[in-house]
N, C-alpha and C positions, 0 to 999 in steps of 0.2 A: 504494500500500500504506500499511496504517498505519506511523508510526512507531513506535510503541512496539512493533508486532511486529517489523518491520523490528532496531532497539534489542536483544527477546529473540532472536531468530534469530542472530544473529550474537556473543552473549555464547556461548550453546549451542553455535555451532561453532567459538568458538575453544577453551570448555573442553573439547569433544571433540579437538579439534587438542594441545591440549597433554597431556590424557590419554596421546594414542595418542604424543606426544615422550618422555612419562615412560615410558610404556610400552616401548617399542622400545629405552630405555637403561637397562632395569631398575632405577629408581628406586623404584618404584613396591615392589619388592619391602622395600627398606629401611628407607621413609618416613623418608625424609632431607628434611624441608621447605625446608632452605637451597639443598641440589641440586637439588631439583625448581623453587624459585623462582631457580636463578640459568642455567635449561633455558627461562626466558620468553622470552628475544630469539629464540632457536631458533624456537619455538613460533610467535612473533609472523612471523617471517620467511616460515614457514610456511604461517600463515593469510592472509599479503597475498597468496599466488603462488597459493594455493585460490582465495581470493578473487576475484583476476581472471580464472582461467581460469573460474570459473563466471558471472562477472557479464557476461560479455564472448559464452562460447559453450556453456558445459553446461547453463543453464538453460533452452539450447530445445531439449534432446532427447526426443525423442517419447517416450523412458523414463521421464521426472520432467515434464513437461507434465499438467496435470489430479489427477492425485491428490496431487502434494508440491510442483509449482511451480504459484499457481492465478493467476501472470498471464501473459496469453497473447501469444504471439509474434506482433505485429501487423506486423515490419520487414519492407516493400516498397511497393510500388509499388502503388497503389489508383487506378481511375478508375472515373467517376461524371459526377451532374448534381449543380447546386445552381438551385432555384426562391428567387427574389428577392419579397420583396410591394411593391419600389418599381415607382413610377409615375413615368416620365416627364413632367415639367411640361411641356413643352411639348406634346406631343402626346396627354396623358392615359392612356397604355397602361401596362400594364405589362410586364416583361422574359419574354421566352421561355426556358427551360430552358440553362442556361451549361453546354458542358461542363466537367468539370476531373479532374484529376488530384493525387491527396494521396500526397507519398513520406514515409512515417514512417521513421527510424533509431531504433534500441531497444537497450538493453543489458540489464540484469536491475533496473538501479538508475535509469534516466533514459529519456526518450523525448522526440526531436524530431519536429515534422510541417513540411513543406513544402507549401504549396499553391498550386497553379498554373492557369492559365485563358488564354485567350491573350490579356486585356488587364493581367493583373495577377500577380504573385506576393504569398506570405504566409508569415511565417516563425514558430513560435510562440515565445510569451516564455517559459511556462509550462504544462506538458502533464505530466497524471498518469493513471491507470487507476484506476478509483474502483466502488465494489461498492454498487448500490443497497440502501436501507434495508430492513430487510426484506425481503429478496429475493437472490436469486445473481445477478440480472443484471450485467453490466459494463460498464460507460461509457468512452468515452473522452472525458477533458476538454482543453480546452486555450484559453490566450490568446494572439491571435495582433495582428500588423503586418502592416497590409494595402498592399501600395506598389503603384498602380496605374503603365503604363508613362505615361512621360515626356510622349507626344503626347495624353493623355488627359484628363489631371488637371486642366483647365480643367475637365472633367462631375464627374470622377473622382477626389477626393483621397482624398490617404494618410489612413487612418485606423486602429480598433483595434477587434477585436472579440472573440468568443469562441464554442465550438462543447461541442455535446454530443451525443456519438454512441455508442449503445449497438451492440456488440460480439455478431455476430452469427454462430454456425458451422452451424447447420444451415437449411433444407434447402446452403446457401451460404456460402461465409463474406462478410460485407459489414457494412459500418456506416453507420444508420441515423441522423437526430436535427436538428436544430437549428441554427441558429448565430443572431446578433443583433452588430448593429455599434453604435461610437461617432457612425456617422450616423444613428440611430433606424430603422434600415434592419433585417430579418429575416428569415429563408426555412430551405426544410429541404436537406439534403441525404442522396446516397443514391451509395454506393460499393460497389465489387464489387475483390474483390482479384484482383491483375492476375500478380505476379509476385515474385520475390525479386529484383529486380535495382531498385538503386535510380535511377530518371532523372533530369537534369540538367534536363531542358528539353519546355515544353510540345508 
């Protein structure tokens, strides 16, 4: 999200939050500006306990999804493929279709990706929801560390890269797009959401 909407959104609900404090202690009837600014910690106290219970769990109900909340509950458990365009030096081929699996955790304000394959996991550094330019489309962005397992890393080293996958609900939900490594390495990948349950292990 932007921030500067992000910035007004949140000035808007806590001067609602503090309306509805002056409101409820009939301040509002006397205009007592001292009363009503000394009803802010109230107010303030208020708006962090809103605050978490919506950034945590009312911003994914299917009531306020789409038309007031417009980013979309991606938290689970996604598996897919990823096509690579490297080439094996030594034998000249290129890689067959990898499976993997990506667990996203989301809250209303943050989002992590975990991604897994059976020789490698990847954790992101930085991951946002991003709204194509001119367009409604929705991306999902993100930078990630790629740690290949331990017996591999002789082919396989740890490195960094990043992905871009546009946000997809119908006919399915799935995500589409991209990624590109700090090995000059790139390919596309294509996920199908699997579950609400987040997994551990490839």
């Amino acid at each position: 999200m932007n921030n500067s909407i992000k910035i007004h959104a949140q000035i808007f609900t806590f001067l609602i939050i503090w309306g509805l404090v002056l409101f409820i202690s009939r301040i509002y009837s006397t205009i007592d500006l001292w009363s009503a600014i000394k009803l802010i910690p109230q107010a303030i106290s208020l708006y962090v306990a809103v605050g978490i219970i919506f950034t945590k769990w009312l911003w994914r109900s299917k009531f306020l999804q789409g038309w007031l909340i417009k980013i979309p509950d991606l938290q689970g458990t996604w598996r897919g493929e990823l096509k690579s365009d490297w080439i094996n030096p030594e034998t000249g081929k290129g890689m067959d279709p990898i499976s993997m699996i990506l667990v996203i955790k989301q809250t209303f304000s943050s989002i992590q990706c975990t991604l897994m394959t059976k020789e490698s996991s990847s954790y992101s550094t930085t991951a946002n929801i991003n709204i194509a330019p001119n367009s409604e489309d929705l991306y999902l962005t993100y930078n990630y560390t790629n740690r290949p397992k331990a017996t591999i890393r002789e082919r396989s080293a740890i490195h960094d890269g990043a992905s871009l996958l546009k946000i997809i609900d119908k006919p399915s939900r799935c995500l589409e797009g991209e990624y590109w490594t700090s090995r000059k390495t790139r390919g596309e990948m294509t996920l199908s959401f699997d579950s609400k349950d987040l997994v551990e292990k490839f």
